[in-house]
KEVEXTI-652398 format. One record per residue: x, y, z of N, C-alpha, C in turn. Coordinates in steps of 0.001 Angstrom, whole numbers, plus 500000, padded with zeros to 6 digits. Layout:
% residues N
XYZXYZXYZ ...
***
This chain:
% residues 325
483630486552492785483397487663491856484165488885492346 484883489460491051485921490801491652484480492272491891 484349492160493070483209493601493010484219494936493408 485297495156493499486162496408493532487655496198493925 488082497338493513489517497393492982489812498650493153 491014498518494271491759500125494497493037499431494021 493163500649492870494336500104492443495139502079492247 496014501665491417496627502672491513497084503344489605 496204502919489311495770503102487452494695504179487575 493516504211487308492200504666487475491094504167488143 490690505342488649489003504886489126488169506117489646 487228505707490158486188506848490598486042507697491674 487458507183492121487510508152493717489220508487493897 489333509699494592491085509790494373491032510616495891 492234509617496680492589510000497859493887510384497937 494188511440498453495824512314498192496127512138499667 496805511881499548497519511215500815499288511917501269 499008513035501671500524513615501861500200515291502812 500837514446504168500488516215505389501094517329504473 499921518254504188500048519815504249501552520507505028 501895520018505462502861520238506185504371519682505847 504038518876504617505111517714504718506368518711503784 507916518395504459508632519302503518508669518708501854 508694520006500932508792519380499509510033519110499248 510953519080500276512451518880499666512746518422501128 513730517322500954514426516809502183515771517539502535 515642517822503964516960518645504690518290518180504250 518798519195503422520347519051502879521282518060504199 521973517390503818522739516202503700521875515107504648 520412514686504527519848513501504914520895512441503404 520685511283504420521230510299503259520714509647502067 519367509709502569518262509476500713517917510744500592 518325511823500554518047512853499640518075512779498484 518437511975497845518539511759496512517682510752495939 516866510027496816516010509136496320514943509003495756 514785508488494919513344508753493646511658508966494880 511848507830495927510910508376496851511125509686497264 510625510341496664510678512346497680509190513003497660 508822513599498440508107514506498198507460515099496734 508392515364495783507637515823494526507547514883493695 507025513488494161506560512706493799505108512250493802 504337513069494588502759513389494829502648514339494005 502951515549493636502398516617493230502074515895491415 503755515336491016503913515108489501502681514141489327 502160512734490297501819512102489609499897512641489353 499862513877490669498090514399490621498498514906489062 499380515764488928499235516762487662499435515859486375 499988515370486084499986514287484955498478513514485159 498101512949485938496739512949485835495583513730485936 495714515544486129495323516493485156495681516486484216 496639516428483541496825516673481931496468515172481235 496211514594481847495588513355480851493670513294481015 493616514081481713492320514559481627491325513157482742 492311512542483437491798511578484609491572512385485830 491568512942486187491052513645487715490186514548487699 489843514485486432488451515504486105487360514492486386 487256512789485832486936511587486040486460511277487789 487221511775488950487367511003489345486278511923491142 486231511015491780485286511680492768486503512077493992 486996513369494582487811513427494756487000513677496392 487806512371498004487534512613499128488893513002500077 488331513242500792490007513473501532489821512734502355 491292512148502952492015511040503869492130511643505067 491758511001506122491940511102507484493016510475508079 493636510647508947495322509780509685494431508627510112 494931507394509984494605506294510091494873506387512248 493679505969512327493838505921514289494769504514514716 494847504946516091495642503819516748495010502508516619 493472502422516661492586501153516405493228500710514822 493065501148513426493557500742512363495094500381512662 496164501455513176497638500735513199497310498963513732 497371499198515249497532498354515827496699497324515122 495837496849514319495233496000513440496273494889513003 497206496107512691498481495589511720499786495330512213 499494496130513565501426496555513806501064496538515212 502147495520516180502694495973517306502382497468517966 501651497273519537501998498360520077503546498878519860 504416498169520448505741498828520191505651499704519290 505256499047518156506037499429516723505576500894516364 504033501461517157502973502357516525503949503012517819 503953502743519215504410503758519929505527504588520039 506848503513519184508189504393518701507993505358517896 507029504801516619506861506115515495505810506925516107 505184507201517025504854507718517726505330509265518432 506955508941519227507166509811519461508442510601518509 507936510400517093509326510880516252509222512512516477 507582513396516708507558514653516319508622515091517622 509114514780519018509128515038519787511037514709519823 511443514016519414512733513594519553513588514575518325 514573515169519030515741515606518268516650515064517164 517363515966516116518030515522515356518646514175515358 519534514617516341520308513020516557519256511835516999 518389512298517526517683510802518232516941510329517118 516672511089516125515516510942514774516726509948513855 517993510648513679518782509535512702519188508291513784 519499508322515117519215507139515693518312506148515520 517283506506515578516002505644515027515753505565513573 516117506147512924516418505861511630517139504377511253 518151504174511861519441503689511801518808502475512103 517934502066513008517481500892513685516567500120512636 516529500796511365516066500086509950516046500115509145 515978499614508052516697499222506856515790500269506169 516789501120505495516546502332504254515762502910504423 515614503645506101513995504365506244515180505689506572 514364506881506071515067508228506677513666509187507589 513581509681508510512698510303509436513259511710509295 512002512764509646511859513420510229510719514224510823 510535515192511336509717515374513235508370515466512425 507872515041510950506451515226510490506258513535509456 507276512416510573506793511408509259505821511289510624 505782511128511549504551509728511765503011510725511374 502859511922511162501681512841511131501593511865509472 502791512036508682502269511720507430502378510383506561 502814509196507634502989507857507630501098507621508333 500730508377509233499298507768509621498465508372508268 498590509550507973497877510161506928497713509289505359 499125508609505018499196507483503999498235506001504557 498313505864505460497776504416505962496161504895505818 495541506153506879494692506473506653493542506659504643 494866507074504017494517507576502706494271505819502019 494509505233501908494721503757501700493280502993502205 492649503649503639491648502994504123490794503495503899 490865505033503465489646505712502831489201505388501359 490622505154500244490076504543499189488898502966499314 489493501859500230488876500859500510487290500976500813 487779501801502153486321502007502266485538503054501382 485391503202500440484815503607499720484280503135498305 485200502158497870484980501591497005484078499872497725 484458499889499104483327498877499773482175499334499879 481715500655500072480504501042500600479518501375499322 480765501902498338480042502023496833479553500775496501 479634499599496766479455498698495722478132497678496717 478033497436498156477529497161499018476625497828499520 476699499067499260476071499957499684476018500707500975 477347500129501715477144500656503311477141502317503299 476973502494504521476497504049504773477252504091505558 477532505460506539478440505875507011478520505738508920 477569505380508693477424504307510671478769504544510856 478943503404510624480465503072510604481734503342510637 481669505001509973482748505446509818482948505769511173 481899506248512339482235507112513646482408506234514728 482847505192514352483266504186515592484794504249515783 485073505666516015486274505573516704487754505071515540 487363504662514296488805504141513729488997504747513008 488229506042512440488831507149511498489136506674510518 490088507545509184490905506997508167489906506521507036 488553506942507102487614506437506139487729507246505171 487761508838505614487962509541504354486709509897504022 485399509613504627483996510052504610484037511292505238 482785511914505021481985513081506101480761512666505899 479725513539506635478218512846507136477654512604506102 477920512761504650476811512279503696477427511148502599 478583511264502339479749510644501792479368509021501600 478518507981502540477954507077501713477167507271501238 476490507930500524474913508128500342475378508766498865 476521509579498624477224510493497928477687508835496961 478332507791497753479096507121496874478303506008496404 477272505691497243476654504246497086476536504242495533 476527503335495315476007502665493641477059502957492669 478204504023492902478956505321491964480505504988491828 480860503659493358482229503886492963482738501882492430 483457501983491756483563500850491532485314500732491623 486147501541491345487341501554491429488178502611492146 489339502553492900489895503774493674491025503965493423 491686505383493383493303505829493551493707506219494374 494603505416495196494747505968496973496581506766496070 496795508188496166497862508755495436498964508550497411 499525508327497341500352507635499015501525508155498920 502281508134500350503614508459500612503609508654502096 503680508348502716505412507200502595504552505987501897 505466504677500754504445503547500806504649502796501996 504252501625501748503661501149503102504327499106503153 504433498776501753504599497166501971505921496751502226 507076497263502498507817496707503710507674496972505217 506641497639506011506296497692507359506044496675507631 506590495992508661506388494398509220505486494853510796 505005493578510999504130494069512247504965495009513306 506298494622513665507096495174514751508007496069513982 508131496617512950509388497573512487509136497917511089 509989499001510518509717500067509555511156499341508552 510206499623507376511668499298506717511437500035504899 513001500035503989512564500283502877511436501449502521 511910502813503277511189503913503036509526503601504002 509322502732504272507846502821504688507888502441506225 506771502960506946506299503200508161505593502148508811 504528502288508393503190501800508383502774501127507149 501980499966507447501601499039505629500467499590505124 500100500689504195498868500911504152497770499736503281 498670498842502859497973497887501993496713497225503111 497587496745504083497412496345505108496556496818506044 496659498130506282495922498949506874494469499007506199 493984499267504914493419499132503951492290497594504335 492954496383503605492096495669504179491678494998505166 492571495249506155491803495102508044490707496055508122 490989497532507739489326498582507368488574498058507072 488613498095505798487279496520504770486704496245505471 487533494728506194487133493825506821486132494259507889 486522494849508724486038495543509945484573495955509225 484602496796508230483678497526507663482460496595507146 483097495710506802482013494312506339481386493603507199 482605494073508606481958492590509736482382491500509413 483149491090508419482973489522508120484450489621507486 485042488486507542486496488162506869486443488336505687 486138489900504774486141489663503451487259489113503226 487140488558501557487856487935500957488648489111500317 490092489096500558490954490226499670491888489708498932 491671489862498260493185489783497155494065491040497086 495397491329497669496401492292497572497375491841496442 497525492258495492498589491847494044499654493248494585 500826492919494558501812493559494954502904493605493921 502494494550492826503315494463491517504867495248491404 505044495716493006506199496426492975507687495518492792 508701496156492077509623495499491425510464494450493309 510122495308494335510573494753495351509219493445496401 510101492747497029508921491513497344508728492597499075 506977492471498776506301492850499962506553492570501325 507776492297501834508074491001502820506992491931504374 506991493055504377506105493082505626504772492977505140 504031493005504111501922492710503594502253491136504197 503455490805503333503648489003503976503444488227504914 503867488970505580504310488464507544503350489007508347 502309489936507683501013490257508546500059489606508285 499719488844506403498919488059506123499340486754506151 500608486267506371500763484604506080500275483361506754 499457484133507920498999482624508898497157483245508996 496734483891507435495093484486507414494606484195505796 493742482790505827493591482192504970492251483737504306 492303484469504876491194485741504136491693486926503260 493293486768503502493926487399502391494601486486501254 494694486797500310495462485952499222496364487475498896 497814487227498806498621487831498515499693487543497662 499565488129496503500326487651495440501523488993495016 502733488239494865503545489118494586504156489114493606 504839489875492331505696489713491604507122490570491992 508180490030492001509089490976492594510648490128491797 511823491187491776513353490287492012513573489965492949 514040488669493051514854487689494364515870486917494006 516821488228493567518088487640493238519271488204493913 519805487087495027520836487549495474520493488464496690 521026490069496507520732490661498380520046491882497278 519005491873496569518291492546496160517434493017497143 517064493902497522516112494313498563514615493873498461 514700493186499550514657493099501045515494491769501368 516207490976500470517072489932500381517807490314501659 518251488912502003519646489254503573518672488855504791 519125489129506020518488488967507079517216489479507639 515871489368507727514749489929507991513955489761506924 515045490213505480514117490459504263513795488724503653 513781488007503384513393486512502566512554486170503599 511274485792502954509916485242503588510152483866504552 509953483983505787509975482349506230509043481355505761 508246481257505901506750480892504754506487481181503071 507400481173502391507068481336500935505393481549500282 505303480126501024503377480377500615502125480354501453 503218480556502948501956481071503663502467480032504820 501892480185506195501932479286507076500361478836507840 500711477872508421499276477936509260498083477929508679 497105478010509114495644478206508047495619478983506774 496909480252506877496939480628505912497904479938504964 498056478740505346499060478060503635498193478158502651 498911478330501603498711478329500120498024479504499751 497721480665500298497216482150500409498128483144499890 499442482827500046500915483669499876500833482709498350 501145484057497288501892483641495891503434484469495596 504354483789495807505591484533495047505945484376493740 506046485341492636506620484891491802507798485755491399 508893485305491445509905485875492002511307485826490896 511143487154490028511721487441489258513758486312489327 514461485689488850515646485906489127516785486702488594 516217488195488056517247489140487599516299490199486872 517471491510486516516636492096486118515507492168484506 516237491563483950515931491550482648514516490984482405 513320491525482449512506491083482962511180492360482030 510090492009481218509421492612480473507918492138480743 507458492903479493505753492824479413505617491570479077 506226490661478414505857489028478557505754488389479530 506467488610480143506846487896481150505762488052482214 505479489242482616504465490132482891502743489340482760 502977489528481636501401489289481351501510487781481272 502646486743481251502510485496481260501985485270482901 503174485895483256502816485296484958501000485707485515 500940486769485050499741487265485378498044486097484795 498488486020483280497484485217482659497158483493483270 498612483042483664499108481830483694499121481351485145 499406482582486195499202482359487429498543482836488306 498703483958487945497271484936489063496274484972488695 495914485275487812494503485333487392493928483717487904 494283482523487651493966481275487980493485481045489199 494896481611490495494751481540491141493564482483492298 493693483800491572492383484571492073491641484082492191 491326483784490603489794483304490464489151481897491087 489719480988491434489515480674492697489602480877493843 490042482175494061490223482503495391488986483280495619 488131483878494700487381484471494907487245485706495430 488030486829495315488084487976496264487034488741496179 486333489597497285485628490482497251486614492135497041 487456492014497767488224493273497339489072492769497085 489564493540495888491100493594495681491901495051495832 493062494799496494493736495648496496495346495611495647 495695496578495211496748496832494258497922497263494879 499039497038495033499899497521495588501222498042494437 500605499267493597501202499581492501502631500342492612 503310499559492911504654500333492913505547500731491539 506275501691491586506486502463490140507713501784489632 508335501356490593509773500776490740509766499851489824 509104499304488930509207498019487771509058498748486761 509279500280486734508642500566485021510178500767485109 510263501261483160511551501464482867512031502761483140 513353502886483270514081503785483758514589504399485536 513555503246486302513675503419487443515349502683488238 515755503757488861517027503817489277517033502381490272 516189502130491082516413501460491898515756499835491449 514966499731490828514479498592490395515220497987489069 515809498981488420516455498039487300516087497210486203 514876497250486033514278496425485183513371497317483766 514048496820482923513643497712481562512287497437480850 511325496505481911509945496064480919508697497401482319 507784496943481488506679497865482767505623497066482875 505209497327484154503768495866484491502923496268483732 501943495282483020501030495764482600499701496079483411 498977496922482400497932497790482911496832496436483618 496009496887485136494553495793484976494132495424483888 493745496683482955492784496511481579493090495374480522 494753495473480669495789494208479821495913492987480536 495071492847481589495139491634482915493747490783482512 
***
């Protein structure tokens, strides 16, 4: 039975996820300065959901930086201790480390606001777990932060939340356990339901649907050998489409180890690609496959990159809504 859903449509709780601090414009001649991921990409999508009259709807908590206990869940010491020391390293050493992965650009306030996204991600979860279960906030003070509670905050949500909007940046589903890739840091998908889990005590059952026009290859490679996630993706895999090439194509297609048959790809071959298609794969394969899978949470990994007009995804159809699922 689906008992909650952070997705990135609507729901009853909205976590903004972006350091106070973070610049609204990237330093003249970085090399994705020009990239649809920027900064005034949080502000547009809160205010459009003021003017549609959804965030008046919605129970609004704030996100805590996801702690070293949540990274490491997901990611290599290494991996948490390089982005670690980005506030501290100079110009050149910041595009050095840049350089060491595929389409990520840094500077001296991502890891404050790469933990703050992972964090924002685990506060929607846990909240829409505690709403529906009823947990209370014990839990939150064991040291792993990123819940996004304060001292009354289960008691505030129990019975009330059934769906969440974690609003994010940097995203998070190309972070592989050991390295950063494709704009993201840290996986907050990922980050997200190791929280849950923890929060439940018990291997909930998650379903992560990863509707972004690109294939999740790091949610992949953290869940493919953990028969407790089911991870389904729709994405292009045509040719050296990103994350295509070396690192990026899944070694396990559908999972390895206990977790075989847990991993779903369905894997666009070009762009031309619409709401049929869409709602076929969805009616015809995921939904099937969920629903035997049984998830207690689901998580959404709503990337914008499949609607039309997006520069980098290419594809002229748009996923359809849950409600159309």
């Amino acid at each position: 039975m689906f008992f909650g859903v952070v997705s990135a449509v609507l729901g009853c709780f909205v976590s903004r996820s972006q350091h106070p601090e973070a610049p609204q414009r990237l330093p003249r001649g970085w090399f994705w300065a020009s990239t649809p991921e920027a900064p005034q990409r949080l502000p547009r999508v809160l205010q459009r959901l003021q003017e549609l009259g959804l965030a008046q709807r919605c129970l609004p908590v704030p996100a805590r930086p996801a702690s070293q206990r949540q990274l490491r869940a997901c990611h290599t010491r290494a991996h948490v201790r390089a982005l670690s020391r980005v506030p501290a390293l100079s110009p050149r050493a910041l595009r050095a480390l840049s350089q060491r992965y595929p389409s990520v650009f840094l500077c001296p306030r991502s890891f404050a606001c790469a933990r703050l996204a992972a964090g924002g991600a685990a506060a929607a979860a846990g909240a829409v777990l505690r709403g529906q279960v009823g947990l209370g906030t014990r839990g939150d003070r064991g040291g792993h932060g990123g819940t996004g509670g304060t001292g009354g905050t289960g008691a505030v949500l129990r019975g009330q939340v059934r769906s969440a909007l974690a609003v994010l940046r940097p995203p998070g589903h190309h972070a592989r356990p050991g390295s950063a890739g494709g704009f993201c840091l840290f996986n907050n998908a990922a980050v997200a339901a190791r929280h849950a889990q923890r929060l439940a005590g018990t291997p909930l059952r998650v379903l992560i649907l990863d509707w972004d026009i690109h294939h999740g290859n790091g949610t992949q490679e953290i869940f493919e050998e953990d028969p407790s996630v089911l991870y389904v993706s729709l994405h292009r895999h045509d040719g050296s489409f990103f994350p295509g090439g070396p690192g990026g194509v899944p070694a396990a297609p559908g999972g390895g180890g206990r977790g075989r048959g847990f991993t779903l790809n369905v894997a666009w071959g070009g762009p031309r690609v619409g709401d049929p298609e869409y709602l076929a794969a969805l009616a015809r394969l995921v939904l099937p496959v969920a629903c035997q899978f049984g998830p207690e949470l689901v998580l959404v990994s709503a990337g914008f990159d499949a609607g039309r007009g997006d520069p980098l995804g290419g594809v002229p159809g748009v996923p359809p809504r849950p409600s159309a699922s």
